[in-house]
N, C-alpha and C positions, 0 to 999 in steps of 0.2 A: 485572568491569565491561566490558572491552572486548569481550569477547566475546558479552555483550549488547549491545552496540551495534552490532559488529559482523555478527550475527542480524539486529536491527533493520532495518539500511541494507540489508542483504541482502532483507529483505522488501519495502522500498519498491522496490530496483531488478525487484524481480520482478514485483511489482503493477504499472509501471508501463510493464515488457514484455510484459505482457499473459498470465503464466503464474506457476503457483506450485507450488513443490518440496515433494511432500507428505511426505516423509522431512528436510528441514529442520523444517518445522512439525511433527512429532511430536518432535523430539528433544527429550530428557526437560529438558535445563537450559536450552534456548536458544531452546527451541519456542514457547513464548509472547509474546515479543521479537521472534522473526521473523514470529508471526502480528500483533503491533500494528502491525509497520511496515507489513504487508501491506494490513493495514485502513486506516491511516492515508490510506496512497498510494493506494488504491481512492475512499475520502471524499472525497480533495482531485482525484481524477480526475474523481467525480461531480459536484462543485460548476464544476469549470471547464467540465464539457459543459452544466451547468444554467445557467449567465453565459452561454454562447456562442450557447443555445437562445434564450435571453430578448433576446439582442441582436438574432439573427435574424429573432423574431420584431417587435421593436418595442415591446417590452414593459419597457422600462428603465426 
């Protein structure tokens, strides 16, 4: 278990450096854990630029 999570948080820090370890994301037990975190952290990147857009715009 910690080592899925610790996958995990590893994905998100990476998604949200703006690069991703494609030899984490294959590894056979841990690979799928670091790829959700990675996703995660890319979705809640997209919605904070899609809020920032919308404010920009005056579109609130």
């Amino acid at each position: 278990m910690d080592d899925a999570l610790l996958a995990y948080d590893a994905g998100r820090v990476d998604a949200l450096a703006g690069h991703r370890d494609a030899e984490r994301a294959r590894h056979p037990r841990t690979g799928a854990d670091y790829r959700m975190g990675f996703l995660d952290a890319r979705i809640e990147i997209f919605r904070m630029l899609s809020s920032a857009r919308r404010i920009l715009e005056g579109n609130d």
